[in-house]
N, C-alpha and C positions, 0 to 999 in steps of 0.2 A: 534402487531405493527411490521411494514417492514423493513428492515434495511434503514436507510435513504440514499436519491442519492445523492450521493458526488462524484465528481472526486477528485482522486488521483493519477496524471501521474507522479508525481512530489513531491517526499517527502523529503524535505532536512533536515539531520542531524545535528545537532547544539550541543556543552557540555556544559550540562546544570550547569557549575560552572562557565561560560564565559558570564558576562553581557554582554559586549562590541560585542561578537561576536551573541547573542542572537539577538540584535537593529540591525547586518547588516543582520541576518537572515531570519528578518521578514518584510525586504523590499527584499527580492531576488525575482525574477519571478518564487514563486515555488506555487503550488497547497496546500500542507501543509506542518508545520515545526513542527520538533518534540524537544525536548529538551530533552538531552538524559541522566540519572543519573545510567546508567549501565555502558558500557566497553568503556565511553568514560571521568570518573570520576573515577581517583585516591579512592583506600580505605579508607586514610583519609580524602577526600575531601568532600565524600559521605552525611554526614550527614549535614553541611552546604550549599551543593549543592540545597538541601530540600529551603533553605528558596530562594538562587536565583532564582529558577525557578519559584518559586511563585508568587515572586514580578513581576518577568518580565513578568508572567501572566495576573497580575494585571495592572500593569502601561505601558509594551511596546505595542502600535499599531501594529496589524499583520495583519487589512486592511480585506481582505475576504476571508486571507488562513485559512485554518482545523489549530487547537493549539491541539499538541500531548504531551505529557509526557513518556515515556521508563523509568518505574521502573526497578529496579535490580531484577532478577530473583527468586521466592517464595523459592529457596533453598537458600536461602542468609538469612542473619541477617537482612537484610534493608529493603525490599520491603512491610512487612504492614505501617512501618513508611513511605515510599514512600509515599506510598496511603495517608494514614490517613493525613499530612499532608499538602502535596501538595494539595489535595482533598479540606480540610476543609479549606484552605486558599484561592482556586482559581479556586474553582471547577464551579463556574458560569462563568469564561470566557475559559474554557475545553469544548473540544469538544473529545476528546477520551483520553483513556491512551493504551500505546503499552505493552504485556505482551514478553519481552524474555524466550526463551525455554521453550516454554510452550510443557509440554509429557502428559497431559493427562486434561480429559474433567474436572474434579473436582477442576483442576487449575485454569481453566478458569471461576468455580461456584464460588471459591474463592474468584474471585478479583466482582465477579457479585454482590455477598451477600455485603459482604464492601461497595463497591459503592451505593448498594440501601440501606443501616443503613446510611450512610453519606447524601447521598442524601435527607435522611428522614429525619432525624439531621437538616439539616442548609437550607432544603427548595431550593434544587439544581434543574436544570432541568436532564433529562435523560443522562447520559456521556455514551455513545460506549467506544469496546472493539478492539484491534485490537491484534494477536496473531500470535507470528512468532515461527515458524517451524524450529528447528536449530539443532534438535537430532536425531537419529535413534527412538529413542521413542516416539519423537514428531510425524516420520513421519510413525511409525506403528498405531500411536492413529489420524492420522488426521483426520479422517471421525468422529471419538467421538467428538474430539475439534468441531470440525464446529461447531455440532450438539449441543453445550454444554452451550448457553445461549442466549436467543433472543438478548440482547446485541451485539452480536458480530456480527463486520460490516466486517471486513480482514482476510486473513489470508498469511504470509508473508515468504517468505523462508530466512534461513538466510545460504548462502554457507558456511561462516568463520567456524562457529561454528559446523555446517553441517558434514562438512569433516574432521573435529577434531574426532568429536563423533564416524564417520563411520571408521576411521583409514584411510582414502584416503592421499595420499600424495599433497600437497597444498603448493605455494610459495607464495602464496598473498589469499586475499579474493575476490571471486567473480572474479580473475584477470583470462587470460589465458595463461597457460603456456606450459612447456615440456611435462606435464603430457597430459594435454587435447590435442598436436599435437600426441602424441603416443597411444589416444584412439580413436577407430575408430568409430566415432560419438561426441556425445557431452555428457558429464560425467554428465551433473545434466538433462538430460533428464526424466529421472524414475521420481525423487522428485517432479521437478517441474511439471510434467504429473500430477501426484497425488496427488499434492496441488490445484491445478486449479480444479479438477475433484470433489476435496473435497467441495474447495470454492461455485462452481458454484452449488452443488446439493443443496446449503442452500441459495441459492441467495446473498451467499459474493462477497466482491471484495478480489481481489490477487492481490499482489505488489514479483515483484523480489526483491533482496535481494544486498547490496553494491558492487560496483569495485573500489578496495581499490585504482588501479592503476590512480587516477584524471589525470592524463598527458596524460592520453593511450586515445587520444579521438578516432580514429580509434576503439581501441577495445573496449571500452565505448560503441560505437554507434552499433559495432555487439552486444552486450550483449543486448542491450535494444529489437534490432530487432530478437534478438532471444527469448525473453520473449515476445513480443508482439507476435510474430508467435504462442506457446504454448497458448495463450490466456490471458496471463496476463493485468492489467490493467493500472500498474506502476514501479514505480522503486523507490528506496532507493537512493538519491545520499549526497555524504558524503562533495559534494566540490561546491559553484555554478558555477564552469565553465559547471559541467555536466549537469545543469537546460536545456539549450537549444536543445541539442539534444536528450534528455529525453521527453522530453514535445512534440520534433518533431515524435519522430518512436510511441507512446500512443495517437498522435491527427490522427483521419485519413486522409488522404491524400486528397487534392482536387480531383483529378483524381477517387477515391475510391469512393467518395463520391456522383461524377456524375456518374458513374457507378450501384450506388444502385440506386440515383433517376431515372436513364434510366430503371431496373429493375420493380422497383414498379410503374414506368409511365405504359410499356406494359403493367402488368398483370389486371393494373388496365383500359387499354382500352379494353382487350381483355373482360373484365367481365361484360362492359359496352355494347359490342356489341353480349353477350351471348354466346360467345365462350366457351367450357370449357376446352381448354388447351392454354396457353399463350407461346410465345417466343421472343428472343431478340439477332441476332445473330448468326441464325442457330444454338441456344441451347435452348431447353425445360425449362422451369419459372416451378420449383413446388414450394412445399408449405418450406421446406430445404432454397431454394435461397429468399423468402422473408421474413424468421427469418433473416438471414446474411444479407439480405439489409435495412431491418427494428433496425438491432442493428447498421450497420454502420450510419446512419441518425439520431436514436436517440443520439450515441455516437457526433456525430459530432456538433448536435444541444446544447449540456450540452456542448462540448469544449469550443464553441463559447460563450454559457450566461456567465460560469467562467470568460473567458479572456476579457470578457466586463465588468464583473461584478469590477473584481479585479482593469482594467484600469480606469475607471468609480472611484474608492474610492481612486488609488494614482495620 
C-alpha cells in the first residue's frame, strides 16, 4: 500500500486542551489541523487534554480537512497513553497521529505496532504516521525514519527544537534573526536539504516546521517561499492569519502552471509529428522538463479538487 495523496500546504496548530479554539480551528482555510498534546499543553494539563481531543474528534465538524493528533514525545511518561487513548476513543475519525522528535526508525515501529493492535482491537481503518525531525539524532537517522514503516506518509522539520539539540543560537522558532543576517546563506539549508532528500526517496510528503513570529507576515511569506524552493510540500502554521500566504507560495502559480501546460503541449506535438527532439522557446524539452511539468499540473490539479472539495462541504 502507497502512502496516500493528500495535500498538506497548510497545517494549522491547535492545543489540544482548547475546545473553543479547536471549533475555530476546524473551520479555518487550512488543508489540515492537528491538535497538539505536546509543547503546546501544560504538564498538568496533559492527561485531561487526552479526553478533549477526543471528544472534539468525535463531535467537532472539520469538513474535508486531514484530523491530526501530536502526542508527547516516546521519551515522555505520556505518549503510549496519548496513543492508546486518544486512539481507542477516536481513532475512526483520525486520519494521522504526528510523532515529535522522533531519532530513530524503532520509534516510529513503535507507534506502528500500537496502532495496528488498536486498530485490530476496535476494528479501525488504516491511521498514518506523520514524523518530525527536531534532533541532531533525528536528522543523522532520517533516511532509517523514512524508511521505517509503510505507515508513514511525512516527514517534518521542526527548527525550535532543532537548534536547541544542535547548540545553534535561536531568538524565536523558525523566526529570522541576527543570527541568520550574520550567516552567509541560510542556516537550516543542510536539514531541510536532507529531509526532503529523505522524504522524497520513500515517496513522503515534507512539511517545514513553525514561525513562531505570526505578525512577521513579510518574513512568514520568505520562509514559506524558501521551503517551497527546497522542495517542500507545506508548512506548519501556529496562527490562522498565516493560512493565506501559506497556501499561496505551496499552490503553484497560475503563470507556472501555463508554463508546464505549454511544455507538455510542444513535446506532445513534436511526437505526434515524429520528431525525436522537442522545444519551446529556443530551449531543448527532455525527459528532466516533463517530470517538472508533469509534477506542476498534477500538483495544481490536487490544489484545485481540495479547495473545491473543502468549499463544496462549507
Amino acid at each position: 500500500m502507497g502512502v496516500p495523496l493528500r495535500l498538506e500546504r497548510t497545517l494549522l496548530f491547535v492545543p489540544g486542551n482548547n475546545r473553543r479554539m479547536i471549533e475555530k480551528a476546524a473551520q479555518a482555510p487550512a488543508d489540515a489541523v492537528c491538535l497538539d498534546l505536546e509543547d503546546a499543553v501544560p504538564a498538568e494539563e496533559k492527561a485531561a487534554a487526552r479526553g478533549v481531543v477526543a471528544a472534539a474528534l468525535r463531535e467537532v465538524d472539520f469538513g474535508r480537512r486531514l484530523r491530526l493528533f501530536r502526542c508527547n514525545g516516546l521519551d515522555t511518561a505520556w505518549a503510549y497513553r496519548d496513543l492508546i487513548e486518544v486512539v481507542e476513543a477516536a481513532g475512526d475519525r483520525l486520519d494521522l497521529v504526528m510523532l515529535p522528535k522522533a531519532s530513530g526508525a524503532d520509534e516510529v515501529a513503535f507507534v506502528d505496532r500500537l496502532l495496528t493492535q488498536i486498530e485490530s482491537a476496535h476494528g479501525l481503518g488504516r491511521i498514518g504516521i506523520e514524523a518530525q525531525i527536531e534532533t541532531a539524532r533525528g536528522l543523522v537517522y532520517a533516511r532509517e525514519i523514512a524508511a521505517a514503516s509503510p505507515r508513514l506518509e511525512a516527514l517534518i522539520f521542526g527548527p525550535g527544537d532543532f537548534a536547541a539539540s544542535m547548540q545553534m543560537p535561536s531568538t524565536g522558532i523558525g523566526d529570522f534573526d541576527e543570527h541568520d543576517a550574520l550567516y552567509p546563506g541560510h542556516r537550516w539549508h543542510a536539514p531541510m536539504m536532507a529531509i526532503v532528500a529523505a522524504a522524497r526517496a520513500h515517496g513522503l510528503r515534507c512539511l517545514d516546521g513553525p514561525y513562531a513570529a505570526f505578525r512577521d507576515a513579510v518574513g512568514f511569506a520568505r520562509s514559506c517561499q524558501i521551503a517551497r524552493a527546497l522542495g517542500f510540500d507545506g508548512k506548519q502554521c501556529i496562527h490562522p492569519a498565516q493560512l493565506e500566504a501559506a497556501r499561496a507560495a505551496f499552490t503553484p502559480a497560475p503563470e507556472a502552471v501555463a508554463q508546464a501546460e505549454r511544455v507538455l503541449a510542444a513535446y506532445a506535438a513534436a511526437a505526434a509529428e515524429g520528431r525525436g527532439a522537442a522545444s519551446l522557446d529556443g530551449k531543448m524539452i527532455d525527459a528532466a522538463n516533463l517530470r517538472l511539468a508533469r509534477a506542476v499540473t498534477e500538483r495544481a490539479a490536487l490544489c484545485r479538487q481540495t479547495d473545491a472539495a473543502r468549499l463544496t462541504h462549507a
